[in-house]
C-alpha beads as a LAMMPS data file, in Angstrom:
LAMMPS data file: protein, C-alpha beads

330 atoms
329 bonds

1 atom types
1 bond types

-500.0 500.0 xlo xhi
-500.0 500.0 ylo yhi
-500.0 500.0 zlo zhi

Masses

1 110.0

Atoms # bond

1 1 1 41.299 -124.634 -449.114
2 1 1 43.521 -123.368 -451.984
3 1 1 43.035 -121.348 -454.637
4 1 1 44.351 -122.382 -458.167
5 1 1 47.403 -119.480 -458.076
6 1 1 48.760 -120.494 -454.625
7 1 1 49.221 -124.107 -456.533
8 1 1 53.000 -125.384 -455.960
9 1 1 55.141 -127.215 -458.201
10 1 1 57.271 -130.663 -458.477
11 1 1 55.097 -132.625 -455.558
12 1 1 55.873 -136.169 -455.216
13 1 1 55.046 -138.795 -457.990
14 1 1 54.370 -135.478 -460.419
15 1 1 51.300 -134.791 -458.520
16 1 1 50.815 -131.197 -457.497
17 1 1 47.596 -130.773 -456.634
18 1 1 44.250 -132.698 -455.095
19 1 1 40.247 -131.488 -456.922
20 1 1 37.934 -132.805 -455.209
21 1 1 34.436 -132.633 -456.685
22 1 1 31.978 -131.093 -454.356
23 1 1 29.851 -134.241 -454.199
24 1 1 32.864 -136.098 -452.604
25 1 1 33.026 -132.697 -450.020
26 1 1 29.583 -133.771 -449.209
27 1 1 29.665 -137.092 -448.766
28 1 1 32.505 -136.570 -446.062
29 1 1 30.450 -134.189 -444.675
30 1 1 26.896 -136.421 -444.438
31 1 1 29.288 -139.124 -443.390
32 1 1 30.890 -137.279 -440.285
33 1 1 27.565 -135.956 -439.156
34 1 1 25.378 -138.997 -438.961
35 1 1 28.349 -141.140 -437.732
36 1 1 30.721 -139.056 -436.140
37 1 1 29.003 -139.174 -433.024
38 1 1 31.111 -136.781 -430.141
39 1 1 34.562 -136.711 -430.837
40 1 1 34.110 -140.567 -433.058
41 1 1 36.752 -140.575 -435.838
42 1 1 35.134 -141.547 -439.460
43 1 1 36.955 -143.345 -442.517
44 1 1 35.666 -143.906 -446.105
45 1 1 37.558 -144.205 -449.329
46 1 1 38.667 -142.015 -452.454
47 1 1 38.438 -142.896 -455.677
48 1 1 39.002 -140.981 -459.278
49 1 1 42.219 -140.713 -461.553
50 1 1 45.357 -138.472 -461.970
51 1 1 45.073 -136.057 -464.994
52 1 1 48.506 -134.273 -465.552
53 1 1 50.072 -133.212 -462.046
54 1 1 46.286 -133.244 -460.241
55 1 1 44.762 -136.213 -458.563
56 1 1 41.013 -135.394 -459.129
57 1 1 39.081 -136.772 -456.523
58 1 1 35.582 -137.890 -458.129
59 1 1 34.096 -139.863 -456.132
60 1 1 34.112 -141.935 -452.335
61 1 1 32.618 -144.005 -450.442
62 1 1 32.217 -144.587 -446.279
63 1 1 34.096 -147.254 -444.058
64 1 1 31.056 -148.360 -441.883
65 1 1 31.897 -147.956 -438.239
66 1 1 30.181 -151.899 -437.870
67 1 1 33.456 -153.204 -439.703
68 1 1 35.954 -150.451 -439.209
69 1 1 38.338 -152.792 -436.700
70 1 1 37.767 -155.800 -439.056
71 1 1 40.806 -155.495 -441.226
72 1 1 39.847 -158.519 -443.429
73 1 1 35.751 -156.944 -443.678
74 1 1 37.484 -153.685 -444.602
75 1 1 39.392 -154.997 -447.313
76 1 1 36.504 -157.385 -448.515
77 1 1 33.886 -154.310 -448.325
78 1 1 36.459 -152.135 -450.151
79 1 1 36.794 -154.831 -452.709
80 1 1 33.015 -155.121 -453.173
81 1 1 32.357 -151.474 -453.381
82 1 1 35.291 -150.991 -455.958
83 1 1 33.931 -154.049 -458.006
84 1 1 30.236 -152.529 -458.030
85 1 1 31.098 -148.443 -458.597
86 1 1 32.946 -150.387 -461.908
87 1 1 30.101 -152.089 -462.399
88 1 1 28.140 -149.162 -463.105
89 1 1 30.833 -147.656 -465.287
90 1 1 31.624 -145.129 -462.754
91 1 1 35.260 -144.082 -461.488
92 1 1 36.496 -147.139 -459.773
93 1 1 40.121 -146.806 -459.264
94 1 1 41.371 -145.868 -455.765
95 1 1 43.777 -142.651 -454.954
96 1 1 43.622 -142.867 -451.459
97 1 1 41.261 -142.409 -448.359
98 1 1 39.823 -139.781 -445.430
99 1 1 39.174 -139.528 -442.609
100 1 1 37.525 -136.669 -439.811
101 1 1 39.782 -135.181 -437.161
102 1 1 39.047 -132.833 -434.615
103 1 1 41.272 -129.736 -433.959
104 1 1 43.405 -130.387 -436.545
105 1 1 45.099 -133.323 -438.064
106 1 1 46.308 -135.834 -435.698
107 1 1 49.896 -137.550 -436.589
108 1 1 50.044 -141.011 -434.682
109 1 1 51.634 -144.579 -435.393
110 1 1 47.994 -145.740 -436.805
111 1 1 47.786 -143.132 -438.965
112 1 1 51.169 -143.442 -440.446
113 1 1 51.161 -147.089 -440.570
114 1 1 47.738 -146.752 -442.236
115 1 1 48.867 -144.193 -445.462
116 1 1 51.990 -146.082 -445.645
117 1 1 50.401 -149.162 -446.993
118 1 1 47.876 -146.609 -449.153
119 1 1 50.801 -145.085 -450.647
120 1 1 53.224 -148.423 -451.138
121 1 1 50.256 -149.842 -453.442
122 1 1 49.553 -146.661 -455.139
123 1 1 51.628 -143.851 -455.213
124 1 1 49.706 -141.457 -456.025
125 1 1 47.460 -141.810 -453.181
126 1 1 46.583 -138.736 -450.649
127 1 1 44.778 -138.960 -447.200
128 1 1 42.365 -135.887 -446.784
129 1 1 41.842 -134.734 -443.555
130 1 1 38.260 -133.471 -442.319
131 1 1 38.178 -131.469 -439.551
132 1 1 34.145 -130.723 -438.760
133 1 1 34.742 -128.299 -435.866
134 1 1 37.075 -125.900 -437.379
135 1 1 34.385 -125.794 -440.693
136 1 1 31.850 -124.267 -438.142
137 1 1 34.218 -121.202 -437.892
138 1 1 33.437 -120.327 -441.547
139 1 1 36.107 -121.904 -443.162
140 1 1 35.450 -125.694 -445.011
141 1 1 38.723 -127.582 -442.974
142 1 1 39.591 -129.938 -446.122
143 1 1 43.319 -130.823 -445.908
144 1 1 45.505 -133.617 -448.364
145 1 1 48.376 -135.530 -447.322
146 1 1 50.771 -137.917 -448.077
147 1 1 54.308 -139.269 -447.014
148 1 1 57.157 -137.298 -448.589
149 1 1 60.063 -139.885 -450.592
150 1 1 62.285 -139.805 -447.929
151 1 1 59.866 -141.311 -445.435
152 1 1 58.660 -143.789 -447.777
153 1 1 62.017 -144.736 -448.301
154 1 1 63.119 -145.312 -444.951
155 1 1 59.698 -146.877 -444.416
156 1 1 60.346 -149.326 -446.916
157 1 1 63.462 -150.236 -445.784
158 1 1 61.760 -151.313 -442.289
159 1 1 64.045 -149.046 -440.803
160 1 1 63.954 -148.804 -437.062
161 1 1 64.352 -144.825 -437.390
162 1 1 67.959 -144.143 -434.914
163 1 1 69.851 -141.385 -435.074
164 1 1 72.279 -142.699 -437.304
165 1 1 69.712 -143.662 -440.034
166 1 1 68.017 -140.187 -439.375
167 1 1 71.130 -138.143 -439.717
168 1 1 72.069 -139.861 -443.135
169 1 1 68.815 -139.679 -444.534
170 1 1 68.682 -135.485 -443.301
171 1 1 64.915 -136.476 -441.999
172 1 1 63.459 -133.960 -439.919
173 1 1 59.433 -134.191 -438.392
174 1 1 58.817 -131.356 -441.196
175 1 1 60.163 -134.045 -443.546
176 1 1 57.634 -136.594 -442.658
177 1 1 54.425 -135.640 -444.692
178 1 1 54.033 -133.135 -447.489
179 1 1 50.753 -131.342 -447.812
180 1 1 48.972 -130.754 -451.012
181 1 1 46.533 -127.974 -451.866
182 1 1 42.899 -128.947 -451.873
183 1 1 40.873 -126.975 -454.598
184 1 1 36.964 -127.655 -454.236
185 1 1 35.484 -128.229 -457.960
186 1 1 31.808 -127.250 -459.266
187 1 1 30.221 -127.322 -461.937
188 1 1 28.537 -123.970 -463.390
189 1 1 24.888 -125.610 -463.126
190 1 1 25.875 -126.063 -459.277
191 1 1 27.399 -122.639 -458.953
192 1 1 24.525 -121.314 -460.075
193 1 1 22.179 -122.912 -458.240
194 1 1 23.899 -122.240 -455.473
195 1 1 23.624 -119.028 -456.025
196 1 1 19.976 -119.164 -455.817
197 1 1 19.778 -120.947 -452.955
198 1 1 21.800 -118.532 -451.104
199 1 1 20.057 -116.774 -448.260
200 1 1 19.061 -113.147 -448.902
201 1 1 20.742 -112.312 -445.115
202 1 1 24.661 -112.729 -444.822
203 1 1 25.673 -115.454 -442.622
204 1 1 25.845 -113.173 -439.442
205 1 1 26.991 -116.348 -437.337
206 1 1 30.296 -116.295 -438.780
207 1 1 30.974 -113.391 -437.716
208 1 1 30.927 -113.939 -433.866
209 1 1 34.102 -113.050 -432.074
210 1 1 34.653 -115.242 -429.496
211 1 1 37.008 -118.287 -430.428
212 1 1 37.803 -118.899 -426.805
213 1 1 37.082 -122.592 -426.629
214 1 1 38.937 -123.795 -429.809
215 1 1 41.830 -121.575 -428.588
216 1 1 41.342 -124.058 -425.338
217 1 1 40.828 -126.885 -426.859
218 1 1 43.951 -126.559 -429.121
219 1 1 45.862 -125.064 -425.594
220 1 1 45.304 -128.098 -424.231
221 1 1 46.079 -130.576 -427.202
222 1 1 49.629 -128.505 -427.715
223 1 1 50.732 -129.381 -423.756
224 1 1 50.039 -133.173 -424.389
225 1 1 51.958 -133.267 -427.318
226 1 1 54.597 -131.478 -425.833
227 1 1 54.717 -133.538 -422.392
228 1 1 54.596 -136.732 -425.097
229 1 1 57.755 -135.061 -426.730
230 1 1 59.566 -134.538 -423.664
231 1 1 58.881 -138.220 -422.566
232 1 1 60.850 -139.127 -425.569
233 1 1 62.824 -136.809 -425.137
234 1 1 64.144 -138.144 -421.335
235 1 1 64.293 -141.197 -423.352
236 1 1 67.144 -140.182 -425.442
237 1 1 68.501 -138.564 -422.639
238 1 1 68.621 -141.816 -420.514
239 1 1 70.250 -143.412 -423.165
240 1 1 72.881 -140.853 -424.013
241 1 1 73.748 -140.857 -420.264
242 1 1 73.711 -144.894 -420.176
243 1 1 76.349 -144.884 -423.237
244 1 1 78.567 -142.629 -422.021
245 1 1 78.874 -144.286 -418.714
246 1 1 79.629 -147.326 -420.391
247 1 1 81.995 -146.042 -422.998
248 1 1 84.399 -144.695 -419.946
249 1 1 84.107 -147.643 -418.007
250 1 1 84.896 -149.846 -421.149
251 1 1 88.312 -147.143 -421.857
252 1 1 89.220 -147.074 -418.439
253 1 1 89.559 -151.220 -418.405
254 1 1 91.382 -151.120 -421.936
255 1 1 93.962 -148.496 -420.801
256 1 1 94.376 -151.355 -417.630
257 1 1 94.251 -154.119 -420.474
258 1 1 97.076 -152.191 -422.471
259 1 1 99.312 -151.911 -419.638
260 1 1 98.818 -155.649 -418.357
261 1 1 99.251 -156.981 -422.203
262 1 1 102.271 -154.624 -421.862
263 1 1 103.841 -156.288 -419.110
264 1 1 102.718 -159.706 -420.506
265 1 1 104.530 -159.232 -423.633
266 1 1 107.830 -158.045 -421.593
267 1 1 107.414 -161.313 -419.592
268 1 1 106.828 -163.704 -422.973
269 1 1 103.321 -164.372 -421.564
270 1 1 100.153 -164.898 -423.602
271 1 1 98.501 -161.778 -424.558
272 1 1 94.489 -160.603 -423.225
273 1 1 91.926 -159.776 -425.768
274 1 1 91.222 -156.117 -426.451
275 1 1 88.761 -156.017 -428.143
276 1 1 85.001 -154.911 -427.833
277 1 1 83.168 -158.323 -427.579
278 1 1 85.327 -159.750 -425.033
279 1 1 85.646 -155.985 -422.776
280 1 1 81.858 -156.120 -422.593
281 1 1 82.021 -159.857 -421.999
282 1 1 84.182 -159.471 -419.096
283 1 1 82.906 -156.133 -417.751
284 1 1 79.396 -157.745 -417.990
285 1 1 77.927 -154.994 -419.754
286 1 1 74.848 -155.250 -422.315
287 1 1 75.511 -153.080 -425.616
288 1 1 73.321 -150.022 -425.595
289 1 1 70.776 -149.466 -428.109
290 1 1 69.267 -146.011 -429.050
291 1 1 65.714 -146.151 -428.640
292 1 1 63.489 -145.692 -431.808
293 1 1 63.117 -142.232 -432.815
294 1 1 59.757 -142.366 -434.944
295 1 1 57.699 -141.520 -432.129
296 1 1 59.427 -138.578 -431.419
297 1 1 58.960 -137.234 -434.761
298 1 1 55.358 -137.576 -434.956
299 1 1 55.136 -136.129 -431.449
300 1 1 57.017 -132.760 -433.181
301 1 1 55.085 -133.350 -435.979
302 1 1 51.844 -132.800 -434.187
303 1 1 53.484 -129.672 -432.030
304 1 1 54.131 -127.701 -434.802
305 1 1 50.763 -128.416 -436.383
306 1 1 49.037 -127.697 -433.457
307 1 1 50.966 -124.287 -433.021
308 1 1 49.873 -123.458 -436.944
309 1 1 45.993 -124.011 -435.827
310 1 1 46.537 -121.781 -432.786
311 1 1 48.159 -119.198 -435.258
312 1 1 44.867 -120.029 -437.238
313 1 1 42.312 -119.706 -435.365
314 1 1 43.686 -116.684 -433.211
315 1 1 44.826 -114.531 -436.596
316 1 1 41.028 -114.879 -437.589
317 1 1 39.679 -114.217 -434.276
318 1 1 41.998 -110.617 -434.199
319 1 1 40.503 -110.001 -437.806
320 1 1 36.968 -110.175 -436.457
321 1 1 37.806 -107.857 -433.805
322 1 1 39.812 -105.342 -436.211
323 1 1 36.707 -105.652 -438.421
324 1 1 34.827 -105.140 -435.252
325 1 1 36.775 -101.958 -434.084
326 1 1 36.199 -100.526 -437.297
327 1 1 32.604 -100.785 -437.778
328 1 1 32.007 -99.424 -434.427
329 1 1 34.384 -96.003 -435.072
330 1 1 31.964 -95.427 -438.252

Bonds

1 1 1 2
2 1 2 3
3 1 3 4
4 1 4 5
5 1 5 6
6 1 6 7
7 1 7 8
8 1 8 9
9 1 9 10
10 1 10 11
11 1 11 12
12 1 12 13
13 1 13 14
14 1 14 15
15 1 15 16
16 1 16 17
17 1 17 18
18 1 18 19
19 1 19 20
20 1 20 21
21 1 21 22
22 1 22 23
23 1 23 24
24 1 24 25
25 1 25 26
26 1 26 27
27 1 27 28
28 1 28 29
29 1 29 30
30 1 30 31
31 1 31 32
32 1 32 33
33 1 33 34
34 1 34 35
35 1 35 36
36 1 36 37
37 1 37 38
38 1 38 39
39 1 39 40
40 1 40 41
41 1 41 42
42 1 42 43
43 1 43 44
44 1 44 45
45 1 45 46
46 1 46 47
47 1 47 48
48 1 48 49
49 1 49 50
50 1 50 51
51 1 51 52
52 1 52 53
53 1 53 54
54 1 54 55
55 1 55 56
56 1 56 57
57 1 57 58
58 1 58 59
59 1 59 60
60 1 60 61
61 1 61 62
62 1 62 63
63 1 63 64
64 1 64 65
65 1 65 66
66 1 66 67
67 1 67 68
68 1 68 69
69 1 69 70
70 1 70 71
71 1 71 72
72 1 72 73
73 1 73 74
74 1 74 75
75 1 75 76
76 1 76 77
77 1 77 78
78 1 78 79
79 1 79 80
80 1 80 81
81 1 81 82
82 1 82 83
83 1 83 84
84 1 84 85
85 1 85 86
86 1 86 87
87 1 87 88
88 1 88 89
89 1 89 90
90 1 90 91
91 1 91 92
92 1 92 93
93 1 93 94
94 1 94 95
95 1 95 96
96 1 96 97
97 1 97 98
98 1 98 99
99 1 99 100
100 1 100 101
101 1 101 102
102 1 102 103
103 1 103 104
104 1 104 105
105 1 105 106
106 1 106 107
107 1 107 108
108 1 108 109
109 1 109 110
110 1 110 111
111 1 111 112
112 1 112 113
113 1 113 114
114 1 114 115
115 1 115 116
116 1 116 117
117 1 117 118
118 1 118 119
119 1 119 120
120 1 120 121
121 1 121 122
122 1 122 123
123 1 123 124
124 1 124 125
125 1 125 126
126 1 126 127
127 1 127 128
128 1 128 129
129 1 129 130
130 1 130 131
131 1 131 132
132 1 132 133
133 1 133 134
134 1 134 135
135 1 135 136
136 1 136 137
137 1 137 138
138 1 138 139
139 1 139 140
140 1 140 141
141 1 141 142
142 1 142 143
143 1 143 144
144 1 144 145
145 1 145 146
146 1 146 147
147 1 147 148
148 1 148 149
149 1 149 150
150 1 150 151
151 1 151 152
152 1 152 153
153 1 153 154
154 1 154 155
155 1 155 156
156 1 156 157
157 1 157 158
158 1 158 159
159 1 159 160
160 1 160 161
161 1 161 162
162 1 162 163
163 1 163 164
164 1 164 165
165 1 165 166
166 1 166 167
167 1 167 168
168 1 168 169
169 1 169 170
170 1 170 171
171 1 171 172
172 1 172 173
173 1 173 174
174 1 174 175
175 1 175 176
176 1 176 177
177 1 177 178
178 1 178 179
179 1 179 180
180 1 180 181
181 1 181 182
182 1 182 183
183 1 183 184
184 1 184 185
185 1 185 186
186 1 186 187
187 1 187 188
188 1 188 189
189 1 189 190
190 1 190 191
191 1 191 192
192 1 192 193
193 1 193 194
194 1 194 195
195 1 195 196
196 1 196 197
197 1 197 198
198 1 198 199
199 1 199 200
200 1 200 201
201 1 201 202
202 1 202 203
203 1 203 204
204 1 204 205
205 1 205 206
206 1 206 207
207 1 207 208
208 1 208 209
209 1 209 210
210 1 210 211
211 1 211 212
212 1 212 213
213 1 213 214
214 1 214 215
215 1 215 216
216 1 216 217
217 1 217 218
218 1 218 219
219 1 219 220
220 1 220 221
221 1 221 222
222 1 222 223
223 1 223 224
224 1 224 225
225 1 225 226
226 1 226 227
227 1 227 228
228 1 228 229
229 1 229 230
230 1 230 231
231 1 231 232
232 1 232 233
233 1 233 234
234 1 234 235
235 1 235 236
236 1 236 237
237 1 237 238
238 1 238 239
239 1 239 240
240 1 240 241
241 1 241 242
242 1 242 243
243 1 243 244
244 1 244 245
245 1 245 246
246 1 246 247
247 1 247 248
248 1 248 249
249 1 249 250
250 1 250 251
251 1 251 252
252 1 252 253
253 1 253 254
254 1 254 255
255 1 255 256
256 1 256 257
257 1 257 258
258 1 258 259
259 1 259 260
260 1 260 261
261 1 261 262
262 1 262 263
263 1 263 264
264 1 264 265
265 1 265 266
266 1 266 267
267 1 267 268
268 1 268 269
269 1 269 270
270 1 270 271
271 1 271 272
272 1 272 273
273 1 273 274
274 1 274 275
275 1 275 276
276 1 276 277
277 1 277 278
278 1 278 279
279 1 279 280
280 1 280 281
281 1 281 282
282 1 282 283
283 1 283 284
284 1 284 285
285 1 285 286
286 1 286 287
287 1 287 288
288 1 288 289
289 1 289 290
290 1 290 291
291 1 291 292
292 1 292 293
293 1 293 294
294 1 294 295
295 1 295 296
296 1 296 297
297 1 297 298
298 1 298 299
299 1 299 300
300 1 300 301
301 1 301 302
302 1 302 303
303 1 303 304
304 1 304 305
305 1 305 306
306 1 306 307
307 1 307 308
308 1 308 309
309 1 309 310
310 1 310 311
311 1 311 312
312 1 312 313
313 1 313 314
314 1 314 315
315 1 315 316
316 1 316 317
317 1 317 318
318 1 318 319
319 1 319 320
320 1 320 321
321 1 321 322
322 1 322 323
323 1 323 324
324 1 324 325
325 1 325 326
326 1 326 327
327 1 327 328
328 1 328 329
329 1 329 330
């Protein structure tokens, strides 16, 4: 979570900033608890309205996991919900959607495809990103996201993402999504009682060293992302190797073709095409195609996100023990 001076200027679509009300923190709390059942993902929709450069978050409702493959009961239960919440004279406009994650946020096809069609009907939209075991560390895991321009623009151009495209449109992974602060609102009534509520003994729980298993956990996430990303990256390898093959055999047979149009044209004879079409024609030789590269990116993507929740979780795990040292010297 952010605080309100570590807030960053100029985002996308003049939106800065994501409050979320902590009845909509909740919600995707209750929601992941009663139906996120082992490692289940959960899905649900935002709703509020975008007040200056913040999208305030006001409200949401759950995707029910009966009709979460059902793209045509999504859309009609999304339709009905939006229809009743205005209805009731309550927030009913739509800035995006969540969803729970485990170990941090997970960057695959589905989910881009997913936000893409969020964000090409509303601009504005964000995705927040709930991640229920990294909360239990002490820390409420609350993330927003949303594709940067460039990606929406070479999204919306059903590009098929080569090298060529990539290069002219200076897309890195890191260019992919943009990620917005999250500040957690409250009212004063709730702050205070809150405050009431609050146990008279500190939450000694949090403060238990070990963070050997999500250090594990994330361990083993990072080495499937990065045998994913060298799979791709043999891929481009392959076809590198393939087209360079090809371009010497197609220059050794025009330097022949030169020479023999040479002697034809010496001799008054008819001269030999030389041009690509009919070398590949003749050498019987398929034109190479560079395979997409939008996998690849989302496979970095989720390497260098999983390295920043390793850096995470391990700089608060030395803390403890600093914290730890120290108490034990006095």
């Amino acid at each position: 979570m952010a605080s309100t001076e570590d807030l960053p200027k100029g985002a996308i679509g003049d939106v800065a900033r994501v409050q979320v009300d902590g009845v909509v923190a909740l919600k995707i709390i209750k929601h992941c608890q009663e139906e996120g059942i082992g490692t289940e993902l959960v899905k649900g929709f935002l709703v509020g309205l975008v007040v200056g450069d913040t999208l305030e978050v006001t409200n949401s409702f759950p995707l029910p996991k009966a009709i979460i493959t059902s793209k045509n009961q999504s859309s009609q239960y999304q339709r009905d919900m939006l229809s009743n919440l205005r209805k009731v004279n309550a927030d009913y406009h739509q800035v995006g959607w969540y969803q729970s994650t485990y170990l941090g946020p997970h960057f695959s096809q589905v989910f881009l495809e997913s936000h893409f069609q969020y964000q090409l009907e509303i601009e504005e939209s964000v995705v927040l990103i709930y991640d229920p075991l990294k909360t239990t560390l002490g820390n409420l895991s609350l993330r927003g996201f949303r594709l940067t321009r460039e990606m929406l623009d070479l999204l919306k151009n059903n590009d098929v993402f080569t090298p060529e495209s990539l290069q002219a449109a200076g897309l890195k992974h890191g260019d992919m999504f943009e990620e917005l602060p999250v500040v957690l609102r409250q009212s004063n009534l709730v702050n205070g009682l809150l405050h009431s509520l609050a146990p008279d003994d500190p939450p000694y729980d949090l403060l238990h060293l070990s963070a050997t298993q999500h250090l594990e956990s994330h361990m083993y996430l990072l080495i499937d992302s990065l045998e994913s990303l060298q799979q791709e990256t043999y891929k481009m390898l392959g076809y590198e190797r393939n087209y360079t093959k090809q371009q010497q055999m197609k220059q050794q047979f025009l330097l022949k073709r030169k020479e023999e149009n040479a002697r034809r044209a010496k001799e008054g004879e008819e001269l030999l095409p030389e041009d690509d079409k009919s070398i590949e024609k003749e050498l019987n030789v398929k034109p190479t195609h560079a395979p997409p590269r939008q996998q690849a990116l989302l496979t970095a993507e989720q390497v260098e996100s999983q390295c920043e929740e390793i850096i995470d979780v391990s700089g608060q795990a030395f803390s403890k023990l600093y914290l730890s040292q120290m108490l034990n010297q006095q």
